[in-house]
MARBAMI-790287 format. One record per residue (C-alpha): x, y, z. Coordinates in steps of 0.25 Angstrom, whole numbers, plus 5000, padded with zeros to 4 digits. Layout:
// residues N
{c1=X c2=Y c3=Z}
...
// end
This chain:
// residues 196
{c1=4926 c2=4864 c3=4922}
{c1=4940 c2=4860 c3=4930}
{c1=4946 c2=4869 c3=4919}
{c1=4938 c2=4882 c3=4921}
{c1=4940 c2=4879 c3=4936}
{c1=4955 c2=4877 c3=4935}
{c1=4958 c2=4889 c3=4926}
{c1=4949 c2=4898 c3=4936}
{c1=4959 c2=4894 c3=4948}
{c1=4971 c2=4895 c3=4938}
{c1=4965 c2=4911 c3=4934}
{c1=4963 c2=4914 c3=4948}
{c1=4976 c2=4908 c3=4954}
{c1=4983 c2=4915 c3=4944}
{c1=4976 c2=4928 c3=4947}
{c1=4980 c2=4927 c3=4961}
{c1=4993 c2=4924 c3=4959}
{c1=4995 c2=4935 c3=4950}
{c1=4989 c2=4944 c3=4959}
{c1=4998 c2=4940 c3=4971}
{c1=5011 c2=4942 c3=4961}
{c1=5006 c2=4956 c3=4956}
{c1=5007 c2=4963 c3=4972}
{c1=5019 c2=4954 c3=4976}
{c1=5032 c2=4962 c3=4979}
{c1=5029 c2=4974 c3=4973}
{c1=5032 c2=4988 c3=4978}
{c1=5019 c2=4996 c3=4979}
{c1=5019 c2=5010 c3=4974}
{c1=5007 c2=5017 c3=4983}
{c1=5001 c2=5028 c3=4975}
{c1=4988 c2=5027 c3=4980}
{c1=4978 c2=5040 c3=4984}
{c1=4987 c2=5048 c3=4996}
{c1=4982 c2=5048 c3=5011}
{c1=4988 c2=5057 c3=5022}
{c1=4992 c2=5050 c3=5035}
{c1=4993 c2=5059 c3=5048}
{c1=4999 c2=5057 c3=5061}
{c1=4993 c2=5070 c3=5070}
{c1=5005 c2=5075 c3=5079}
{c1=4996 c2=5073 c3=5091}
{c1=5007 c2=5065 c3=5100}
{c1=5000 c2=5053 c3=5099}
{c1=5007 c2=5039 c3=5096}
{c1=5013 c2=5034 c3=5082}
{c1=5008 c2=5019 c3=5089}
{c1=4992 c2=5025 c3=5086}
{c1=4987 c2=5019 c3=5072}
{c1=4980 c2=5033 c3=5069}
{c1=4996 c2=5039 c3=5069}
{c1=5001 c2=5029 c3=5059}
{c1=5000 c2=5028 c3=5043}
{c1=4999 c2=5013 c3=5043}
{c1=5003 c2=5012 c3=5029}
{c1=5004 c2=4997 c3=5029}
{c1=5007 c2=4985 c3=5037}
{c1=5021 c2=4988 c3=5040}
{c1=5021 c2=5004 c3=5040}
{c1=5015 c2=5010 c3=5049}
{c1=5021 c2=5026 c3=5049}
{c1=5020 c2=5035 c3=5061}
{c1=5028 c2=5045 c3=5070}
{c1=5029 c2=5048 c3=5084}
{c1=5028 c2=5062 c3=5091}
{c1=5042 c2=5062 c3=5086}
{c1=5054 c2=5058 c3=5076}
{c1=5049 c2=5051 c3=5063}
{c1=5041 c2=5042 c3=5056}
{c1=5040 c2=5027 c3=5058}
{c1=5034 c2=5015 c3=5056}
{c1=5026 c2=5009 c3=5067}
{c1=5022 c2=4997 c3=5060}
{c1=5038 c2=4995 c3=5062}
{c1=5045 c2=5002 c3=5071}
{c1=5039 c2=5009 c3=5085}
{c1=5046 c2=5023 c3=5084}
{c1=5054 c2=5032 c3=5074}
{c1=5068 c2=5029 c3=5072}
{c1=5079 c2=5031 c3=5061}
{c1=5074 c2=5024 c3=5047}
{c1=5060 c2=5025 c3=5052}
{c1=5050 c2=5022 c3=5047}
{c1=5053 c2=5007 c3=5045}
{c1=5048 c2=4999 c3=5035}
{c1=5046 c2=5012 c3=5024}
{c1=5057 c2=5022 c3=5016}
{c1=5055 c2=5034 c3=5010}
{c1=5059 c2=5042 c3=4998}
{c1=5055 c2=5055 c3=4995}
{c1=5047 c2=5058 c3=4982}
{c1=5035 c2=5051 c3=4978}
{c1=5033 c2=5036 c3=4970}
{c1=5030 c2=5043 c3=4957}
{c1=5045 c2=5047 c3=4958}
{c1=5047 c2=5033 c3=4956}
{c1=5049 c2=5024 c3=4969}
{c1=5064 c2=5019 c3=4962}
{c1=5067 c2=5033 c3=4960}
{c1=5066 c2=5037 c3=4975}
{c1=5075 c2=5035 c3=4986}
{c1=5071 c2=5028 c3=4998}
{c1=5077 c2=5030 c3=5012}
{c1=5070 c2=5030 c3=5027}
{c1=5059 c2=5041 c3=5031}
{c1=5068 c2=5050 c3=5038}
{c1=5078 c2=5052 c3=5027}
{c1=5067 c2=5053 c3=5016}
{c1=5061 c2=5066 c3=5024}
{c1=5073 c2=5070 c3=5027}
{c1=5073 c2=5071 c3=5041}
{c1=5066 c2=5066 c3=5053}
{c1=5055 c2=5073 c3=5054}
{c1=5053 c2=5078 c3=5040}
{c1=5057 c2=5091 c3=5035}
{c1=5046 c2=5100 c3=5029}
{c1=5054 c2=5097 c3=5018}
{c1=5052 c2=5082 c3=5016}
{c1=5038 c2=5084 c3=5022}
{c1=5034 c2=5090 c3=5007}
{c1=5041 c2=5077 c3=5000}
{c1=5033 c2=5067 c3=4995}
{c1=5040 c2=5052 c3=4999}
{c1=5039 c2=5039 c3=4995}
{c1=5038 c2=5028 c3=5007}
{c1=5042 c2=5014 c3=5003}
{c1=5036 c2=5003 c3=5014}
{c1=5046 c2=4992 c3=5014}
{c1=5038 c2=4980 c3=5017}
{c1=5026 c2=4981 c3=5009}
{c1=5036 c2=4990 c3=4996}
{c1=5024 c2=5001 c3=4995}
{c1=5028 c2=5015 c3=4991}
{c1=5019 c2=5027 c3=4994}
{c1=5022 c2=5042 c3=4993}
{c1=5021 c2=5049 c3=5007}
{c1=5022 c2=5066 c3=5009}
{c1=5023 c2=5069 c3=5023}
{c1=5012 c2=5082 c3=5026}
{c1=5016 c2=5086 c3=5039}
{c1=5027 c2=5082 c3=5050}
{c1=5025 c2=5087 c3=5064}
{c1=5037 c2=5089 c3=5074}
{c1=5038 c2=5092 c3=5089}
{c1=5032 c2=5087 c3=5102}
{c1=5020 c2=5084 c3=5097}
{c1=5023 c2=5079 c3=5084}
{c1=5020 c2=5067 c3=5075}
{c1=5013 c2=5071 c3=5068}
{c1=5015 c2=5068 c3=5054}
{c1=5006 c2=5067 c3=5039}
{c1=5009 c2=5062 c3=5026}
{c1=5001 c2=5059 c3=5013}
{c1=5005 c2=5046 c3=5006}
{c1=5001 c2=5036 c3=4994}
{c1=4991 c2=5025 c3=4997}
{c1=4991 c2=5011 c3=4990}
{c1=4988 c2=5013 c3=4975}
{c1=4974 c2=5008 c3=4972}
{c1=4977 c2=4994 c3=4964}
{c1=4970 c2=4992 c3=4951}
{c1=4965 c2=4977 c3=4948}
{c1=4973 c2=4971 c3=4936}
{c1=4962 c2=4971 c3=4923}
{c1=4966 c2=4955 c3=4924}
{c1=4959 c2=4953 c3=4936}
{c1=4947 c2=4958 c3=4930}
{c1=4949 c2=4948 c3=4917}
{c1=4953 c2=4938 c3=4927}
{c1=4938 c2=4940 c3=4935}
{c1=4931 c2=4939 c3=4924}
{c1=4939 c2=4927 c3=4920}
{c1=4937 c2=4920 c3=4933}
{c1=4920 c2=4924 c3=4931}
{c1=4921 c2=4919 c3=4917}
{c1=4927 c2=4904 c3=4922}
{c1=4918 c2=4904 c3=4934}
{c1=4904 c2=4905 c3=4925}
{c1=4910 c2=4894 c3=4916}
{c1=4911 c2=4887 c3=4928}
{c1=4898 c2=4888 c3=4932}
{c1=4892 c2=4887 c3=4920}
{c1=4899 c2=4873 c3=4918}
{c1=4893 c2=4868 c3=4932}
{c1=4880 c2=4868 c3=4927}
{c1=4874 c2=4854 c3=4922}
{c1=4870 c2=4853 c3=4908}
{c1=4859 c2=4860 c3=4903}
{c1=4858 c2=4868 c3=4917}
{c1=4857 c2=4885 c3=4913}
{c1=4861 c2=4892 c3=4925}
{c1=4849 c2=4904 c3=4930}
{c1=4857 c2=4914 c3=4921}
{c1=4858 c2=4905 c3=4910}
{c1=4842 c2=4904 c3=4909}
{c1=4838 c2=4917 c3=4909}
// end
C-alpha cells in the first residue's frame, strides 16, 4: 500500500511540475475570438475604469480629450514613447511576430493621432511584462475639443486546450486510488458495489 501511495504523489508532483514548466517564460501569441474596446469622445476622464481597455495587470490603455494613447496602469498622461509598457508593429501575428518590426505606438501609426492611413492597418502590440502578443486595428480616431474618443478591435487570449496526458494522467490517478481503497478493506470484507 505505501508503494501505490508513493507513486500517486510522485505521478502528481510530477504532473504539477510539468504543468508549472509548460507556461513558464514563454511568449504568448493571443489569437483568441476579437472584442472591440470603445472610449466615447464624451470629455469625460481617461482615470474612469469604463474609458480604459484594461488588458492586463500592467496595461491599462486609454487617452485624454487630447494627444495620444497611454498606459495608465503606468504612466498618468501621454508623452513621447507612450504607451509604456507595450510596442507596436504594424501587420498582424500570422505575419510571423519574428518577421515584424517593433517600435513605440506613435511611430507604428505613424503619427500622433493616427492617420486615416494607419487607422485601416492591422498592428500587432507586444505587452513587455507579461510577453503576450495580440493583433489590434484601430476603427475610429476622434480629434478636437472634444475628443478622445478612440475604438479598436483586437485578439483575446487563445482558448487553452488540456494536453491528452492530463486526461491519461486522471484516470491514472483514479485507477491507483480504487486500488487503494480496495486494499483498505479487511479480508473477506466486499465493498456495497462489490456485493451486488
Amino acid at each position: 500500500m505505501t508503494t501505490i501511495k508513493t507513486l500517486l504523489r510522485t505521478m502528481t508532483a510530477g504532473a504539477l511540475l510539468g504543468l508549472t514548466a509548460l507556461g513558464a517564460n514563454a511568449q504568448t501569441l493571443w489569437q483568441g475570438p476579437p472584442i472591440e474596446f470603445v472610449r466615447p469622445a464624451d470629455g469625460s476622464a481617461p482615470t474612469l475604469p469604463s474609458n480604459q481597455d484594461r488588458i492586463t495587470d500592467y496595461v491599462w490603455l486609454t487617452r485624454d480629450n487630447t494627444a495620444g494613447l497611454f498606459n495608465i496602469a503606468q504612466q498618468p498622461a501621454y508623452a513621447p514613447g507612450a504607451p509604456l509598457g507595450t510596442a507596436w508593429a504594424r501587420g498582424s501575428i500570422a505575419d510571423g511576430i519574428q518577421n515584424l518590426v517593433f517600435t513605440d505606438w506613435r511611430t507604428a501609426v505613424l503619427n500622433n493621432p493616427p492617420e486615416a492611413a494607419a487607422a485601416q492597418q492591422p498592428l500587432v502590440v507586444h505587452l513587455l511584462d507579461d510577453d503576450i502578443y495580440l493583433d489590434l486595428q484601430f476603427t475610429a480616431w476622434q480629434a478636437g475639443p472634444f475628443g478622445g474618443g478612440f475604438s479598436y478591435i483586437r485578439s483575446t487570449p487563445s482558448p487553452v486546450p488540456l494536453p491528452a496526458g492530463i486526461w491519461l494522467l486522471g484516470a491514472g490517478v483514479v485507477a491507483l486510488r480504487g486500488l487503494m481503497k480496495r486494499r483498505q478493506l479487511p479480508l473477506g470484507q466486499m465493498s456495497v458495489s462489490q456485493q451486488v
